[in-house]
N, C-alpha and C positions, 0 to 999 in steps of 0.2 A: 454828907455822904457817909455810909457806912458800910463796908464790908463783908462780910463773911465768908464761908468755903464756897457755897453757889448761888451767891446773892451779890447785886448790889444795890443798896437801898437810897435813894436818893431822895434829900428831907432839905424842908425849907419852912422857915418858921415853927418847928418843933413837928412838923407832920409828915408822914412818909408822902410825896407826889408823887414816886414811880421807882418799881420794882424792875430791875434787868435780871437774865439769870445766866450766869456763865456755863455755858456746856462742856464736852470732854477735850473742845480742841480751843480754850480760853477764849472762846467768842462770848459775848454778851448779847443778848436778844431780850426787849418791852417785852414786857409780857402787860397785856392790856394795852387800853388806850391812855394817850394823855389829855387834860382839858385844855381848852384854848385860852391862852390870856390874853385879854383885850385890854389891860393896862399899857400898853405899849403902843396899841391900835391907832391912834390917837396922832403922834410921835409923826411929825414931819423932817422928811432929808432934803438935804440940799444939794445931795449927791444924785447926778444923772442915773437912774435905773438903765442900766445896761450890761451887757456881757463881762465888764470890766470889773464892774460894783460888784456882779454874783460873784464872778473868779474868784475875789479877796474874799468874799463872806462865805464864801465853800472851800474854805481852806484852801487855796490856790488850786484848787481841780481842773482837769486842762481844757481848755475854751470846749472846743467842740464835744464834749462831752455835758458840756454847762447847755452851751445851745441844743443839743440834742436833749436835753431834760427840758428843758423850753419849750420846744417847740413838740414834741410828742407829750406834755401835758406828764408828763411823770411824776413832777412833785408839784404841790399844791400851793399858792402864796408866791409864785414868782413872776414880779409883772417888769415890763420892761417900758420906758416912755424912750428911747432911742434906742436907734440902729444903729449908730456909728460902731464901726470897726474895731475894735479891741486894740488896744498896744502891745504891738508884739515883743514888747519887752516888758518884763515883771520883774523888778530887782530882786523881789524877796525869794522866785522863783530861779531867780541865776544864779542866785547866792546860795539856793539851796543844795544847786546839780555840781557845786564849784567838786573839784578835788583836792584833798589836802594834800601839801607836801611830805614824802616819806618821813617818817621817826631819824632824827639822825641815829649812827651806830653808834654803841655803849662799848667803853673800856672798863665796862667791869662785868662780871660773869658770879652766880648765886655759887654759893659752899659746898652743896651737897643737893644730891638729885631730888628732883620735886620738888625744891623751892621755890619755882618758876615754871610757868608752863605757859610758853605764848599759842596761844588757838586765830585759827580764821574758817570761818564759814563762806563757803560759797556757791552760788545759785541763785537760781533757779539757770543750768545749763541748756541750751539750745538742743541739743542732741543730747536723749538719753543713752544709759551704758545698756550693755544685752540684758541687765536686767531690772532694766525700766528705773533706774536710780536719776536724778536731775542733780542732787547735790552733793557737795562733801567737805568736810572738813579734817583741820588739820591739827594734830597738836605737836609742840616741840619742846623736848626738856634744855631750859637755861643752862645747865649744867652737865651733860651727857651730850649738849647735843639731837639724840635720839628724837626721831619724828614717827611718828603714826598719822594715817590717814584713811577717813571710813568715808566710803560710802553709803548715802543713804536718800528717806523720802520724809522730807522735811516733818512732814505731820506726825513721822512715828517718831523725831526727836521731841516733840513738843506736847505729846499726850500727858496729861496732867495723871500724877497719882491720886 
């Protein structure tokens, strides 16, 4: 894989396979199509084809959005040979939602202002402010103290120069 300012170039065996091109808000979008590999085609599982198999192989995505891709034919290549009901426990999935425990406190404090700057971002809020903002964040000097906090819309933090 290779990089650059609005590429990414994805190479295998010395050959470029497939161009993405990042746009102004760091999405990557094919451009083109890809060819089908039918080296793998072949390749028998022992694993039941079911809602359970796709969850893990779709990066754990939540059932019913798995089944609704299923069953409105949305994505192409996915067969199912059982119905059975999904486990509604996913470890990897609980493990993901877990929350950690707060930082403990620090007895010590940076020398001089701006050596330390703790931030937190937060949102996407339920209720926007009067003007239409959903997030905000926060910053806080280690040493002063001093907090600042802005308001804003996510996507106008994150436009790329």
């Amino acid at each position: 894989m290779a990089i650059d300012q609005d590429n990414i170039h994805f190479n295998h065996g010395g050959q470029t396979r497939f161009t993405v091109t990042i746009n102004h808000h760091n999405a990557a979008f094919l451009e083109g199509t890809t060819l089908v590999n039918s080296e793998g085609a072949s390749l028998v599982s022992t694993l039941p084809l079911d809602h359970s198999l796709w969850h893990r192989r779709l990066c754990h995505h939540n059932y019913a959005n798995v089944k609704r891709m299923i069953e409105e034919k949305l994505v192409t290549g996915i067969k199912l040979n059982s119905l059975a009901a999904p486990d509604p426990i996913c470890e990897p999935c609980l493990a993901g939602k877990m929350h950690a425990n707060p930082f403990p406190s620090s007895t010590t404090r940076t020398s001089r202002p701006l050596e330390l700057v703790h931030s937190d971002v937060h949102g996407p809020l339920s209720v926007q402010t009067h003007s239409g903002f959903r997030y905000w964040v926060i910053f806080i000097d280690d040493y002063t103290r001093l907090w600042a906090v802005y308001v804003g819309d996510m996507q106008a933090w994150l436009v790329r120069e």
